[in-house]
C-alpha positions as CSV (number, residue, x, y, z in Angstrom):
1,X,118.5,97.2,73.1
2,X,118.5,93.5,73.2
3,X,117.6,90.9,76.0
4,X,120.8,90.7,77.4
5,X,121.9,94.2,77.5
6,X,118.6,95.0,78.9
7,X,119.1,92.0,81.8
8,X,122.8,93.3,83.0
9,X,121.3,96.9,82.9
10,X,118.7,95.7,85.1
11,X,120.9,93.5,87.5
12,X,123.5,96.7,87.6
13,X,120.9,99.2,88.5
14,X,119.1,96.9,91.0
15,X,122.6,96.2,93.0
16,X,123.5,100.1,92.9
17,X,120.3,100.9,94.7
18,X,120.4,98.6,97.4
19,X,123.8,99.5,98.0
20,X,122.4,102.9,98.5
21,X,120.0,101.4,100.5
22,X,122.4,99.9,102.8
23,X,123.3,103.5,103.5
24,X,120.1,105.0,104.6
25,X,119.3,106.6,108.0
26,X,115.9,104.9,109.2
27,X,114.2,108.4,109.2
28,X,115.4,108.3,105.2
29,X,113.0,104.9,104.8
30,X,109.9,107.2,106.0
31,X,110.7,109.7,103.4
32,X,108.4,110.7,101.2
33,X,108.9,109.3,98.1
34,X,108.8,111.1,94.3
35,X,105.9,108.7,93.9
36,X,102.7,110.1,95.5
37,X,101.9,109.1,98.5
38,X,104.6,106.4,98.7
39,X,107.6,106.4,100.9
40,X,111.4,105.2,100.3
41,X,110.6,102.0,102.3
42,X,107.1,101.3,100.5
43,X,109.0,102.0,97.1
44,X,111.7,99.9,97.7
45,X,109.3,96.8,98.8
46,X,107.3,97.5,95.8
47,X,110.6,97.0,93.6
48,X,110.8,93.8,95.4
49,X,107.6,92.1,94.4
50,X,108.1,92.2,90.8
51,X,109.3,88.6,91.7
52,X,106.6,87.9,93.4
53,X,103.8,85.1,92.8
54,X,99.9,85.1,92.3
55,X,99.3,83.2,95.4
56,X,101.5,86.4,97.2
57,X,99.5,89.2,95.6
58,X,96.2,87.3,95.6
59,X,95.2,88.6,99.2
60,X,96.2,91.7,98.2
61,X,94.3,91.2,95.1
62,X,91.3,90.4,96.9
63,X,91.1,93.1,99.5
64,X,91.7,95.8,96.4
65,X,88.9,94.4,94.5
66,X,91.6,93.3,91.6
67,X,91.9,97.1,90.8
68,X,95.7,97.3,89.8
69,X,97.1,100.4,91.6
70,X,95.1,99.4,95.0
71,X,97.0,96.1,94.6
72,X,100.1,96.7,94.5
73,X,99.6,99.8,97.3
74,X,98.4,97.6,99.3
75,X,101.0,95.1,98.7
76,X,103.8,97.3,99.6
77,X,101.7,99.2,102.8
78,X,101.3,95.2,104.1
79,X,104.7,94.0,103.6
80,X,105.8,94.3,107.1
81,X,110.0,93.7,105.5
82,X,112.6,95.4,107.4
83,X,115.5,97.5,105.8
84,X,117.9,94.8,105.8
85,X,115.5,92.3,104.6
86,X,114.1,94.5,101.9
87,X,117.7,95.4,100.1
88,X,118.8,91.4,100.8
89,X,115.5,91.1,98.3
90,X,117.0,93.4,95.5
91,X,120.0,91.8,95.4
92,X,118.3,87.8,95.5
93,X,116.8,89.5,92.5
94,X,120.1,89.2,90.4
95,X,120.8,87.4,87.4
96,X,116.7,86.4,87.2
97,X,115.0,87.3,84.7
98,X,111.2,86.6,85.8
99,X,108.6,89.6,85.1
100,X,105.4,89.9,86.0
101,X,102.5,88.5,83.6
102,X,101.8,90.7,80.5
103,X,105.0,92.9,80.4
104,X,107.7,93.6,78.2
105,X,111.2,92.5,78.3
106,X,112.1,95.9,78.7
107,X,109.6,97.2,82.0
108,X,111.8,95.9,84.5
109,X,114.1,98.0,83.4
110,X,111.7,100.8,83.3
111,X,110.6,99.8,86.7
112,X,114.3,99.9,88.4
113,X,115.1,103.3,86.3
114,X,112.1,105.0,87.6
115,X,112.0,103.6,91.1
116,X,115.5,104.5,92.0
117,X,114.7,108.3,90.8
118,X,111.7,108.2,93.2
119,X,113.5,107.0,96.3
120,X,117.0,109.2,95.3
121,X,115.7,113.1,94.4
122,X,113.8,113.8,97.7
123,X,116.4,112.3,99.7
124,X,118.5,114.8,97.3
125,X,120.8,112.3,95.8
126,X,121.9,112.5,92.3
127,X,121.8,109.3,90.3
128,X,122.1,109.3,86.8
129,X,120.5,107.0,84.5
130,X,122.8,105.0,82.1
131,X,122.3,107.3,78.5
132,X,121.3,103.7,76.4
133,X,119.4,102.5,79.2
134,X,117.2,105.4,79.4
135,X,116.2,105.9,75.9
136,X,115.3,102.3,76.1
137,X,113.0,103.2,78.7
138,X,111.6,106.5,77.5
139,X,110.7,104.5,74.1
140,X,108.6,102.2,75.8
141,X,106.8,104.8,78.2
142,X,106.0,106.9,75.1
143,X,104.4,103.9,73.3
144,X,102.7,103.2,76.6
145,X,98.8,103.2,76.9
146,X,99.0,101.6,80.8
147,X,99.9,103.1,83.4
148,X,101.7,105.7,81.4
149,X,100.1,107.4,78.2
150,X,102.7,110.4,77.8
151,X,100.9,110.6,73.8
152,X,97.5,110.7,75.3
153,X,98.6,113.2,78.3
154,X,101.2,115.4,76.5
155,X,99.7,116.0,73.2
156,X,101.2,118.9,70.7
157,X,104.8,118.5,72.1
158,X,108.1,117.7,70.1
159,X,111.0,116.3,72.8
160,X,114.0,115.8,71.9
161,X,116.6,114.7,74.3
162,X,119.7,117.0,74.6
163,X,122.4,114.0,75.3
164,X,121.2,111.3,73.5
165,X,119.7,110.1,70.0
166,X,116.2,110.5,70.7
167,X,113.3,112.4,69.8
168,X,109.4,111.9,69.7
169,X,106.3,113.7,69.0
170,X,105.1,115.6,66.3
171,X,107.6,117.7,63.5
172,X,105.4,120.8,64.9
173,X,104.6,120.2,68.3
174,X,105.7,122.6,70.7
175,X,109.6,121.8,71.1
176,X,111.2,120.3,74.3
177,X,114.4,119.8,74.6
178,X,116.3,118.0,78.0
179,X,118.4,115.4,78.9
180,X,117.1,111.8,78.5
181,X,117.1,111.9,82.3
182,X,114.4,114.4,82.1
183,X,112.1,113.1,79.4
184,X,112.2,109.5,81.1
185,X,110.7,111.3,84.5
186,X,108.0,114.1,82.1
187,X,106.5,110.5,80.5
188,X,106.4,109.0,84.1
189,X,104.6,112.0,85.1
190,X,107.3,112.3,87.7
191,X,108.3,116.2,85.8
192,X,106.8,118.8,84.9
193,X,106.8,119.6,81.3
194,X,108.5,123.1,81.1
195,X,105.6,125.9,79.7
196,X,108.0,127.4,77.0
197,X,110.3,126.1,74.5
198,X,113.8,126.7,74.8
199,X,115.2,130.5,73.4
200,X,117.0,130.7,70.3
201,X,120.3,131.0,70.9
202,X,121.6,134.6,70.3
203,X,124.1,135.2,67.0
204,X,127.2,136.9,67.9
205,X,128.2,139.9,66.2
């Protein structure tokens, strides 16, 4: 995918969810999110400060002991941002194309793909991920070694994607087979790899 297919991917998907956002009931913002221990609200913040700078994140930084994951936790649990103010964020986001230090082009894409599914499927919304966008993102998670290692944490599988041209993992790994949707959240460690391959499918007489 190149830079700026990736870019009005991100800026479409970043707009959609805080329209969605705008939508939200406050006791939807303390919802749990699909990422544990987060809630909508601290997900949606944490979106946010993709754009932010060093001198933003360096208290943050400090407090955490510069261990990522503490960092940007406690970035999002100190972020005192209403609703409002944290969807007029997403949308300020558009048409930028800044990234945080030492990513790829592609991660914010990742990022917004991910995200959204977190805040959406316990609130039980259904929000489907564009089909070239997503296989995009699930080749840069399974080439991943930080924070996501799917080759290190899924070893012996084959997954192929049922709606899109994509497939990774070994010629005789165990095969499993889903929609791109599904492999993007199994390599986030946001699914459950299913424990059996699929059943043949039965030959008529």
């Amino acid at each position: 995918m190149d830079s700026d297919t990736i870019w009005r991917n991100v800026d479409e998907q970043r707009g959609a969810l805080a329209d969605l956002l705008d939508t939200l009931q406050p006791e939807q913002w303390s919802t749990p999110s699909l990422c544990a221990g987060w809630t909508v609200r601290e997900v949606a913040i944490h979106i946010t400060q993709s754009h932010a700078g060093i001198g933003e994140m360096l208290p943050a930084a400090i407090k955490s002991g510069f261990r990522f994951d503490a960092v940007v936790r406690r970035a999002a649990l100190e972020d005192p941002a209403e609703p409002a103010a944290i969807t007029a964020r997403i949308r300020a986001m558009a048409g930028s194309r800044k990234r945080p230090p030492l990513t790829k082009e592609v991660d914010p894409l990742l990022d917004i793909l991910i995200h959204t599914q977190d805040i959406c499927i316990p609130l039980g919304i259904e929000r489907t991920m564009p089909t070239d966008a997503a296989v995009a993102v699930a080749d840069r998670l399974w080439h991943m070694k930080f924070p996501f290692a799917p080759q290190r944490d899924l070893p012996g599988y084959r997954f192929v994607a049922t709606d899109a041209d994509f497939a990774v993992g070994p010629e005789w790994g165990g095969l499993r087979e889903a929609p791109i949707h599904d492999l993007v959240l199994m390599f986030a460690r946001r699914l459950d790899v299913p424990d059996a391959e699929p059943e043949p499918e039965s030959e008529e007489d």
